[in-house]
N, C-alpha and C positions, 0 to 999 in steps of 0.2 A: 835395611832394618827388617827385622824379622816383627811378624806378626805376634801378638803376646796372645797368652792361653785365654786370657778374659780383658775385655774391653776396658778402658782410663775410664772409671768415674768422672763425671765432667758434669757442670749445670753453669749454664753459661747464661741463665733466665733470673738467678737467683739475685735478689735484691742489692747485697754490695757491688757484685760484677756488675749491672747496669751501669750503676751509678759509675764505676768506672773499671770498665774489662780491659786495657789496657798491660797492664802488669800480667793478668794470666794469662792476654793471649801473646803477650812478649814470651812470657815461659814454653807456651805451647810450641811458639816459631821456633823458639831457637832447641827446643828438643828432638824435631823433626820435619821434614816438611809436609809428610803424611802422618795421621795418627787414627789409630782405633779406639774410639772414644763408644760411653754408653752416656744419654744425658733423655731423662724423661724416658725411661725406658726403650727407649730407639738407638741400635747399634748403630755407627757409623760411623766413617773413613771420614774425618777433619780434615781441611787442607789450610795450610795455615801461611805459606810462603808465596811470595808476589810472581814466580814465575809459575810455579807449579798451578797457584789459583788460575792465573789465566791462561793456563794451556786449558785448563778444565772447562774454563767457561768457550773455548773455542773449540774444542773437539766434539766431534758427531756422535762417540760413543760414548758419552755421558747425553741421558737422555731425561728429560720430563715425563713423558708418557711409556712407560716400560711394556712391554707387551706381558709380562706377568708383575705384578705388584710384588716385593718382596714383602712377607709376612709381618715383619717387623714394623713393614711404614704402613703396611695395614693395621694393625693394632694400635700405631703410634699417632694417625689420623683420626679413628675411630675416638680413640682417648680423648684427644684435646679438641675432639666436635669439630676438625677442620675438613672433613669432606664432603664440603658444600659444591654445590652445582656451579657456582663462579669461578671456581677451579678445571672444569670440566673441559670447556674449548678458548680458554680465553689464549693471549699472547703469552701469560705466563706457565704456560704448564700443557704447550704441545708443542712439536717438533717438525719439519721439516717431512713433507710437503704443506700438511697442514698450517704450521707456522707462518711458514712463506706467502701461503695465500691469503690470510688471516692480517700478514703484517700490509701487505701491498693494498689490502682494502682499506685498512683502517690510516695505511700512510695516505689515501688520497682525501680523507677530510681533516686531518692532522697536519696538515703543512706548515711549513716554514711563514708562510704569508700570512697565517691564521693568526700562528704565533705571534710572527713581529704587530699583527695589529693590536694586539691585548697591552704593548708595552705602554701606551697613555693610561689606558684604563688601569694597568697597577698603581701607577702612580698618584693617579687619580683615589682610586682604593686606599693605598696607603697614606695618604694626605690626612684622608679624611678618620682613618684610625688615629693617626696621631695628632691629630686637633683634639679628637674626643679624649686620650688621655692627658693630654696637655689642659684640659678643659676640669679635667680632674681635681689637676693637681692645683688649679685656679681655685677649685671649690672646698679646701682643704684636704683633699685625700695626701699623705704625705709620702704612699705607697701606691704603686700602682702593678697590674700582673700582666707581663709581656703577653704570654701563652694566652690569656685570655683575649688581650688586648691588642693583640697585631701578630704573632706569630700564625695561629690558627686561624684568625676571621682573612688575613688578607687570605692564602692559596685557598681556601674554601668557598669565598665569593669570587675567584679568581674561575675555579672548576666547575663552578655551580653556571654561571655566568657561559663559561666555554659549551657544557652538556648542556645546558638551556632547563636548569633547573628552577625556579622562580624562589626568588629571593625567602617569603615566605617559609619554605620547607627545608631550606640550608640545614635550620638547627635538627632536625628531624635525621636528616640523613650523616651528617655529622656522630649525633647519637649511634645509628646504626653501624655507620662503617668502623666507629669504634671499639664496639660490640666484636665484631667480628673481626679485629685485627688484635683482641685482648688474649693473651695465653689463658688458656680455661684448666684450671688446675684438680676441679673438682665437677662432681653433676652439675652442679648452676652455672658455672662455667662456660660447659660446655651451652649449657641451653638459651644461653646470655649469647652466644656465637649463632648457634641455629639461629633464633629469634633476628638476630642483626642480619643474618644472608638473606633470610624469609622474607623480609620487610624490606630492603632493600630491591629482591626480584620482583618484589608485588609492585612497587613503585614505580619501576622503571616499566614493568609491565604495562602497568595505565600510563602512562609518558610517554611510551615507545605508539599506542594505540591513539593518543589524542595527536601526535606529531604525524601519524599515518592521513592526519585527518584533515589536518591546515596545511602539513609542507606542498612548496611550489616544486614538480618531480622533474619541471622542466630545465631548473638551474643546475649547473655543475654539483660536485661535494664542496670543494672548497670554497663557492659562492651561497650557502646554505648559511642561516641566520647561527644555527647551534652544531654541535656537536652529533645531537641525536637525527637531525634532519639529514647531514653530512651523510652518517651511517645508513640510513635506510637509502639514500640515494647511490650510496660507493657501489662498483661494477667493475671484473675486471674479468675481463673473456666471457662475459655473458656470466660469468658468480658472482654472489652476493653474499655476502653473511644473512645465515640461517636467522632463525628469531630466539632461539639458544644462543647462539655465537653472538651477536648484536645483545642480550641480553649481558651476559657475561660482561663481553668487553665494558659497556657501560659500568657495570660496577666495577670494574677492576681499574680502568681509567678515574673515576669519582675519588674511589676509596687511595691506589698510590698516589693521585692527583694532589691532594692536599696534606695526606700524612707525612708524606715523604719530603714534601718541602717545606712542610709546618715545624717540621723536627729539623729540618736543615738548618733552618732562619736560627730556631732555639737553641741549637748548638752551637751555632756562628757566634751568637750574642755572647753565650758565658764561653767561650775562645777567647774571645775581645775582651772581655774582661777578666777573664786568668791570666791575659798577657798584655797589659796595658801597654807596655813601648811597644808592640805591632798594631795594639788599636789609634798608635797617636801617629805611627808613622803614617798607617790608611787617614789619616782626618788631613796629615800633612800633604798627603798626595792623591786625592781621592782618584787619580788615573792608575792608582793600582786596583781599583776595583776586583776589575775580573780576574788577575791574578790570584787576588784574595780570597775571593770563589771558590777557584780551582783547589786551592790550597785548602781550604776548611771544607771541602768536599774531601780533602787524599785524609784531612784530621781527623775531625770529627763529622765522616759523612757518615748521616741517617740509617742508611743500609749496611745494620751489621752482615750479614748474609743472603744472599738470593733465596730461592724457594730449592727447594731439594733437588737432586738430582740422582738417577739409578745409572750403574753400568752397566751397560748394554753386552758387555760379553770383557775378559777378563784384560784391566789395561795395566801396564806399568806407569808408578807414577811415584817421585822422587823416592826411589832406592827401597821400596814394594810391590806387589801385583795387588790391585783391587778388583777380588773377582766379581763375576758376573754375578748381577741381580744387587750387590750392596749400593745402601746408601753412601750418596757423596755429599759431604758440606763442606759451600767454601766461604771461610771466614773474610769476606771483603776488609772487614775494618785489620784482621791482622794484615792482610799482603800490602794494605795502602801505611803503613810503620814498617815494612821489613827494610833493614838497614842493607841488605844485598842491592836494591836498587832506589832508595832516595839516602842521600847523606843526612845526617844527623835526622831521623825519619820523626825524633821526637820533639824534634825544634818547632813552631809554627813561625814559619816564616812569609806573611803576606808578599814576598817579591820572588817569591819561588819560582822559578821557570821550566825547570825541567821535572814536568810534575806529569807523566801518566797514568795519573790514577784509576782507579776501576768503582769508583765510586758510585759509577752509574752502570756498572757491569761491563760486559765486554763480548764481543762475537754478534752471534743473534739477535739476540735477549737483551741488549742494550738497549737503556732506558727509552723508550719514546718521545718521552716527558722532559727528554733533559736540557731541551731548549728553556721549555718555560718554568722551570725551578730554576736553573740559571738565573733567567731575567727578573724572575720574582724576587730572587734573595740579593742580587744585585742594589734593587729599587728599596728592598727593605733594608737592608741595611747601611746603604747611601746615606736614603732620607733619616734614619734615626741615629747615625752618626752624626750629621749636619747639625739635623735640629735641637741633638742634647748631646753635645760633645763629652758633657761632665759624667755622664749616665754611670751608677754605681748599682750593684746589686745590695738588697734592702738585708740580708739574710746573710746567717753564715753557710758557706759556699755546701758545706757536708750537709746542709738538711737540705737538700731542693731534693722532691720528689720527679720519679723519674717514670716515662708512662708505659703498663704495662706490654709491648710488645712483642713475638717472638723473633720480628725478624729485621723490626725499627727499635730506633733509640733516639728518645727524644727525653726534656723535660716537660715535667705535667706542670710544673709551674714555673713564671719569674719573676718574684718580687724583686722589680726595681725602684729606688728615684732616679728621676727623670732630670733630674739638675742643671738645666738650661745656663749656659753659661749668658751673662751680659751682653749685647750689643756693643 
């Protein structure tokens, strides 16, 4: 493919696409696997096909940190107020050696053991979310809203609970990390983003200073009560994360912590209920669980796109050169539909096996978090399968608002009933 004179108009932010970008980025795949797209005034190389996306997210010369910024993603940060300081040294947005050292710290209070102890306490979480809208529905509410009611609260006191956030200030930081994962279209926008990054570094600032003050320095990381204690304790060759790098991380852990699997859960739900025989077959076999997972992560996973990427000097990549200095974006949600490597890509099929999606990214950069979004959206949506088998969306399906962000897709709301079927 030869490079065209002027960049594909593209807004892939724009209201109907949220709701459902499927059909354009079908179009996109099947017209190339590279494309020069312009969307919010930022030029940039689309990747839209499943092999080519993940060569991208595995190759060394696609890079996060460019040693020069191309002008365009300068401008195009500046715009949408996203060149906050949480971007600066976190796991998302530097590269190897820094990466490396940065991932190894933050792996030794992030374990697997950490993880698996959280799985009662979801459960436990989740229980008690859905008692209170079952409680609801006692009191005559005849509708009740997922997203308020169990998509959002469980991974937020899931995260809050992990960083050692106190219950209290959940709603606080929720608002903020909001804030700052909102596309900012206009000045208020943008300043609605600042405000969220600001408030969020301030917090974690005096959190990070009062944990300086009570943690025991003598336990391991991963024997550490929270999250924050974990990180000031983590060491690996005599380094430490900085109190910028330990800053950052925190919010970048907090904020995908619960976005990303709050939007998981919400998308899972209306899956299930767009395609009732695969939500009756999971209620007939609840041992396809985690299959089902995997599969509504290759469907409708949360992560339309990773965070940008520059080429590092000029690469070939499906049948063009993306020279040096361009932006790269790779469409995750098209490569996990490209019918080159899953059959019928558009089917949702809960017994899917041969599913390697990239849902969670790939190479590096792959998710951290993707044990415990796993386990979360497992427990949530087990438990609210079981307990309301009948469960019908309250709305017609075309008006669910959907929440503004540039790089998730979730719904902002779920009016459901809850429809308990008899004993």
């Amino acid at each position: 493919m030869v490079a065209m004179a002027e960049p594909m108009p593209l807004d892939l932010y724009a209201d109907p696409v949220r709701a459902d970008p499927y059909p354009l980025l079908e179009e996109l795949r099947e017209a190339a696997p590279v494309l020069w797209v312009c969307q919010q005034g930022l030029e940039s190389w689309i990747v839209t096909r499943f092999d080519e996306v993940r060569a991208v997210l595995a190759d060394h010369r696609f890079v996060k940190q460019p040693a020069t910024v191309p002008e365009a993603l300068r401008k195009f940060k500046a715009a949408f107020g996203s060149q906050v300081e949480s971007e600066v040294r976190s796991l998302l947005a530097t590269d190897p050696p820094d990466h490396t050292r940065l991932r190894r710290l933050v792996g030794k209070a992030f374990t697997p053991r950490r993880v698996d102890g959280l799985r009662r306490r979801a459960q436990e979480v989740t229980d008690g979310l859905l008692d209170t809208l079952e409680g609801a529905t006692l009191h005559g509410a005849e509708v009740v809203d997922l997203v308020d009611g169990l998509t959002i609260p469980l991974p937020v006191t899931m995260i809050g609970e992990l960083v050692g956030v106190p219950a209290e200030d959940r709603a606080d930081f929720k608002k903020w990390s909001d804030a700052l994962l909102t596309v900012a279209h206009d000045e208020e926008g943008r300043r609605g983003r600042q405000a969220g990054a600001e408030a969020l570094r301030g917090y974690f600032t005096d959190l990070v200073a009062e944990r300086r003050r009570t943690m025991r320095p003598e336990l391991a990381p991963d024997a550490q009560p929270d999250l924050v204690s974990a990180l000031l304790t983590a060491r690996d060759e005599g380094n430490r994360l900085s109190e910028q790098e330990l800053l950052s991380m925190l919010m970048v852990v907090l904020t995908a912590g619960h976005e990303t699997t709050g939007n998981l859960i919400g998308n899972s739900v209306l899956a299930l209920l767009d395609w009732p025989e695969q939500r009756q077959r999971l209620q007939e076999d609840p041992g396809r669980l985690r299959l089902a997972v995997e599969e509504l992560l290759r469907f409708v996973g949360p992560v339309m796109q990773p965070t940008l990427r520059v080429a590092a000097e000029d690469v070939e990549l499906g049948g063009v050169v993306i020279p040096a200095g361009s932006v790269v974006v790779c469409m995750l949600a098209s490569a996990n539909r490209d019918p080159r490597r899953f059959p019928q890509p558009e089917e949702f099929d809960v017994a899917r096996e041969d599913n390697p999606h990239l849902g969670f990214g790939h190479g590096i950069h792959f998710c951290l978090g993707a044990p415990l979004a796993r386990m979360e959206a497992e427990i949530a949506l087990g438990s609210l399968l079981r307990r309301f088998p009948a469960l019908e969306l309250a709305v017609d399906r075309r008006t669910i608002r959907w929440r503004p962000s540039a790089l998730l897709r979730g719904p902002a709301e779920l009016p459901v009933r809850l429809r308990p079927t008899p004993n």
